[in-house]
C-alpha positions, -999 to 999 in steps of 0.1 A, spaced: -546 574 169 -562 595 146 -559 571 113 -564 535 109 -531 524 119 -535 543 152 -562 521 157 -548 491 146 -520 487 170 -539 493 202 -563 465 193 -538 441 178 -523 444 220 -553 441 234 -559 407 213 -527 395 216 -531 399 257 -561 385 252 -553 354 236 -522 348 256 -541 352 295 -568 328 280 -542 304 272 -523 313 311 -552 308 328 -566 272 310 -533 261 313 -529 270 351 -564 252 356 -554 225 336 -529 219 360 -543 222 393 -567 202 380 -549 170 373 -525 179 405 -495 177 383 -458 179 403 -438 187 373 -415 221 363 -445 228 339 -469 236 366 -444 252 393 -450 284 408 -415 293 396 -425 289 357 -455 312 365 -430 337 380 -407 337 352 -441 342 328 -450 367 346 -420 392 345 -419 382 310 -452 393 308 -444 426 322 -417 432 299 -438 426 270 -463 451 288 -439 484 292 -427 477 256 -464 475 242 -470 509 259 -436 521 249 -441 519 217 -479 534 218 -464 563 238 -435 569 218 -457 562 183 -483 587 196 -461 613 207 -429 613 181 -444 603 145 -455 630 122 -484 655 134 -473 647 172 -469 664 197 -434 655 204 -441 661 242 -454 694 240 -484 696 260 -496 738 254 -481 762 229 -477 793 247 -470 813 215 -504 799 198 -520 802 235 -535 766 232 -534 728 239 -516 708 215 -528 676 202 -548 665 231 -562 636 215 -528 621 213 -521 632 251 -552 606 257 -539 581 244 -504 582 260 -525 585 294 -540 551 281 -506 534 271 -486 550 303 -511 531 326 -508 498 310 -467 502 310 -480 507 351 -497 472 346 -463 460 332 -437 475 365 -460 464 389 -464 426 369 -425 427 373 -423 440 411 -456 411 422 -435 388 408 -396 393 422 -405 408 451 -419 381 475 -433 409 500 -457 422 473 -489 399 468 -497 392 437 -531 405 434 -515 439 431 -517 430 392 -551 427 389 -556 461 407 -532 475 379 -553 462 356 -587 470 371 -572 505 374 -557 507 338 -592 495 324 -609 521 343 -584 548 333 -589 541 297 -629 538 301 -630 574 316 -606 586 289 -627 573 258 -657 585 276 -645 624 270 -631 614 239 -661 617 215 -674 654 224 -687 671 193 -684 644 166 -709 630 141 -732 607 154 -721 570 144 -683 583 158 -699 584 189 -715 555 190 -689 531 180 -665 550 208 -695 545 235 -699 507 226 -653 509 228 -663 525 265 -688 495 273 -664 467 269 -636 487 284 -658 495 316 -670 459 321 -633 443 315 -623 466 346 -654 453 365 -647 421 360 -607 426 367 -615 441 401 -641 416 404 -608 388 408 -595 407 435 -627 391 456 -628 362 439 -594 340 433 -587 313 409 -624 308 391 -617 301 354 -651 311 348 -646 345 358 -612 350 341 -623 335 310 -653 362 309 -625 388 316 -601 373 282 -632 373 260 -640 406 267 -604 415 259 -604 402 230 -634 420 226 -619 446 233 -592 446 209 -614 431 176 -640 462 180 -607 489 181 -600 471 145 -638 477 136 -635 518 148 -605 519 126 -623 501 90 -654 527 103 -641 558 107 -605 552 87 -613 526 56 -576 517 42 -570 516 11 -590 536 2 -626 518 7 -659 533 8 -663 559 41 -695 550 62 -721 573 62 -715 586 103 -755 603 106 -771 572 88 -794 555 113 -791 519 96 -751 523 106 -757 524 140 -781 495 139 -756 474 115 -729 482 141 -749 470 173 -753 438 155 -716 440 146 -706 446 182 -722 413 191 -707 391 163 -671 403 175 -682 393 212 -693 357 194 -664 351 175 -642 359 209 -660 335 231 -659 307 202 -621 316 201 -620 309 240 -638 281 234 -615 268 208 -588 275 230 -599 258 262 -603 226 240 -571 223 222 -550 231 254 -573 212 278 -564 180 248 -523 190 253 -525 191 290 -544 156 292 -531 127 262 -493 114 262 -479 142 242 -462 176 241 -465 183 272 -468 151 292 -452 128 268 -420 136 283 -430 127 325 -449 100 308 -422 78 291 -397 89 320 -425 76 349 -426 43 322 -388 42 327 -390 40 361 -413 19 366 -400 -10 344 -366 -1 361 -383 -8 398 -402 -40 387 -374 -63 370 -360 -80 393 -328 -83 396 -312 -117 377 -274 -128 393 -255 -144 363 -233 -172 374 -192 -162 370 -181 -175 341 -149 -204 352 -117 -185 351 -88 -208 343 -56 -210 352 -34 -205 325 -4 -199 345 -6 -236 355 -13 -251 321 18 -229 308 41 -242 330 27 -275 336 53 -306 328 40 -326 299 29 -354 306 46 -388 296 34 -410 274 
């Protein structure tokens, strides 16, 4: 993680994840909401979703883990050197701690949801857990650098910290959309201000390096830190509205139910109109029937 790309990926997941659980979570409130009975809206969709979810999980972390551990200046699983007598690329053991518990979060998504005995709020302990994990990992991951460094990595440790809070936070209190869209906000959050560490401490392309003992950086950043948490709750915001307008006009989603419900409805009131049999003649008799005499 120690370039711009290895910042990069890790907060392109963590925006991705959080976009997609805002949209989960409006959608399921959507739903309950209007006390909808259609497939949409079944606990067996949200199943499915959710092992999906999982798998999508273990291969995000899979690919931090094996990213971290197998490109060039890795470690390639080597954790000391014995001929050196030192640790090897502990920085890059950190961060595989980080991805290996969220590929946790992922397994036990997939167990919650095909194993019936297994309550589903085993997830949001993963996750509380994960967040937690990653918190105390970044927190002894800025010893003995410059001074902005450790600031932007202490604000990372702040957002991580109260995302965890507010994860176990669920496991007290089910089903409030307020609470879980604080929880996607702050991951997106989350993942927008690992983009900002990365253009800090790693400009691409070779941009202008920030000065990391200048004062007015630190106070540029804090005001930073809170235009990223604006711009994710305006993108919740944005959110709740477009799929609260899918979930509730005769379209996408409900255009469907709607014209079938129409459909059965006409079907029921119509009544049913008996046609009188049209005369059937005999043509056997007129074919064999003596002519007449004039």
């Amino acid at each position: 993680m120690g370039n711009f790309k290895g910042h990069a990926l890790p907060g392109s997941c963590f925006f991705i994840l959080g976009i997609w659980w805002t949209i989960k979570c409006i959608l399921k409130y959507a739903f309950k909401k209007q006390k909808r009975t259609s497939y949409l809206d079944s606990k067996a969709l949200f199943r499915r979703i959710e092992i999906l979810e999982g798998i999508v999980l273990v291969g995000m972390a899979l690919t931090g883990i094996l990213g971290e551990q197998f490109l060039p200046g890795g470690p390639h699983l080597t954790l000391y050197d014995y001929q050196e007598g030192q640790w090897v690329q502990l920085l890059s053991w950190q961060h595989f701690t980080m991805y290996f518990f969220f590929g946790l979060l992922g397994v036990t998504n997939i167990l919650s949801s095909t194993i019936i005995s297994l309550p589903a709020s085993f997830s949001k302990l993963m996750l509380s857990n994960a967040l937690f994990v990653e918190a105390f990992v970044f927190y002894n991951h800025i010893h003995g650098r410059e001074m902005l460094d450790i600031f932007v990595h202490k604000l990372l440790v702040l957002v991580i910290f109260s995302t965890g809070l507010v994860a176990f936070m669920e496991l007290f209190i089910q089903a409030n959309i307020t609470v879980e869209l604080l929880r996607t906000s702050l991951f997106l959050l989350h993942g927008s201000w690992f983009w900002q560490i990365g253009f800090v401490l790693y400009p691409p392309s070779g941009g202008p390096a920030w000065d990391l003992v200048d004062h007015d950086n630190v106070m540029f950043l804090s005001i930073c830190f809170c235009w990223h948490y604006a711009t994710a709750i305006i993108i919740v915001g944005a959110i709740y509205a477009f799929v609260t307008w899918l979930t509730s006009g005769p379209h996408l989603l409900r255009g469907c139910a709607a014209s079938k419900n129409k459909a059965g409805i006409q079907a029921i009131s119509l009544p049913h109109v008996s046609s009188h049999p049209e005369p059937k003649e005999d043509y056997c008799l007129f074919l064999f029937q003596k002519p007449s005499d004039h």
